[in-house]
N, C-alpha and C positions, 0 to 999 in steps of 0.2 A: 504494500500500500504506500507506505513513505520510504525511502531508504532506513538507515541507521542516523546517517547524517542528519537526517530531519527531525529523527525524533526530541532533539533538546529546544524546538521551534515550537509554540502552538501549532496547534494544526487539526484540519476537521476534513469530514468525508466530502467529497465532490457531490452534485447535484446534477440531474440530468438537466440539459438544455445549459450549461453555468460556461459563460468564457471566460477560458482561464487563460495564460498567458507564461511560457517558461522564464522561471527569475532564478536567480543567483542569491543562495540565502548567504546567511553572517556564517556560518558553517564554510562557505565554500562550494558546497554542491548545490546542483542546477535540481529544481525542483517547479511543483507548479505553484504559482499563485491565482490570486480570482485576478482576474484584469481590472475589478472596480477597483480594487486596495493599489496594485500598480500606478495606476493613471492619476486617482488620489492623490499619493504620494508628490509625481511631479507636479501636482496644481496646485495643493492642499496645504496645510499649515508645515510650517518649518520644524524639520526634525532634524540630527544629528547626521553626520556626513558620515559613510563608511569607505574607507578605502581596501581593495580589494583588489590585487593582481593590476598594479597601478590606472586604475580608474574610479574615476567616482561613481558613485551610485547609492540608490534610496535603498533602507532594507525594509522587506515586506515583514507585516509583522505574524504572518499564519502561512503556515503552506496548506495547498490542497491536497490529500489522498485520493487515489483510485483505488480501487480493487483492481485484481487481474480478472480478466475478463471484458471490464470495461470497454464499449465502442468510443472512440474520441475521432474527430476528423483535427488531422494538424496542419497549418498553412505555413507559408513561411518559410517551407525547408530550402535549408542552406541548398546554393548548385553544385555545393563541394558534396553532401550527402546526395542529390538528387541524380548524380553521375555515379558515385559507386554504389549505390544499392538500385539502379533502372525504376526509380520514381519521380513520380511529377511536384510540383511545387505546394500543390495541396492535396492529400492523402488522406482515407478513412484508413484508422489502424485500431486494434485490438492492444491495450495496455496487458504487459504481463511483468511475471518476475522470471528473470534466466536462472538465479539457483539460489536456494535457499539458507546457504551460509550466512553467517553475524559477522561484522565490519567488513562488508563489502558491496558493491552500486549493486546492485539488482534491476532496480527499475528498469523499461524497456517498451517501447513498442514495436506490434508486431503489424510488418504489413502486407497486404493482398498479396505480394509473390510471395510472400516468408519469409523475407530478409529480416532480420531484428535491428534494432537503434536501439543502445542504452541513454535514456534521457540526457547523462551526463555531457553527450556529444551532441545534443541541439545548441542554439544559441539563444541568448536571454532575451525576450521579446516578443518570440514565435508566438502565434494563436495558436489557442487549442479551446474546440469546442467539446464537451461533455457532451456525444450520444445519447449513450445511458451509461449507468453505472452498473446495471445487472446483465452479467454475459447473456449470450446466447442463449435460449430457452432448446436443449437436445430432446430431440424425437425417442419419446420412451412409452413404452408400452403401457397403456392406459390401467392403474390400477380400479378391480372391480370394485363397485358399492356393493354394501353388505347384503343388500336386497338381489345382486347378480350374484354372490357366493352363495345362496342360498338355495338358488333355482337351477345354477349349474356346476355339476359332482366335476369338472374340470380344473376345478379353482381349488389349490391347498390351502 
């Protein structure tokens, strides 16, 4: 859902339909924020400078969480990404985790050829829309009502 790195940030589950926007937390890792807290920041009341791999920038004060699973369309992607994984500039992708170890990036989207991107290689700014947050609904076999176990000896 959040990296490691996210977890000493506030932070709360994503919302379907929510645009979020990839940000650079005080951690150092790339993470999402909402876009409203973003855009905020640059217009809104004055807060404390952070400097960061020598540039300036606002720090967002909550990251967003996905689930894996999650549908997100991502705009924005860099031409340096959009050349070596044979995608276009805006993409629907499936949020996942690559593996499940402690102190290390997981985060990741996955997209319609199957290539994966771990978050940590977009750049701060990108859009991203929240599809939904609940995967895919798999095709599974209709469990019976008690009223169909009863009328048919098929049913354990």
């Amino acid at each position: 859902m959040c990296d490691y790195s996210l977890h000493g940030i506030n932070n709360r589950l994503a919302i379907d339909g929510e645009q979020l926007a990839v940000h650079r937390f005080r951690t150092g890792s790339i993470g999402m924020a909402a876009a409203a807290d973003i855009q905020q920041e640059k217009t809104g009341p004055k807060r404390p400078w952070h400097w960061l791999f020598g540039r300036q920038q606002r720090i967002a004060d909550c990251a967003v969480c996905i689930p894996p699973g999650a549908k997100l369309t991502l705009r924005d992607i860099p031409l340096r990404i959009q050349r070596e994984l044979g995608v276009r500039a805006t993409e629907d992708v499936v949020f996942t985790q690559l593996t499940a170890e402690t102190n290390t990036y997981r985060d990741a989207v996955r997209f319609s050829n199957g290539s994966e991107l771990l978050l940590q290689r977009l750049d701060p700014g990108q859009r991203v829309t929240v599809v939904t947050v609940s995967p895919e609904t798999i095709d599974q076999p209709a469990v019976p009502s008690a009223e169909e176990t009863s009328q048919s000896p098929h049913w354990v």
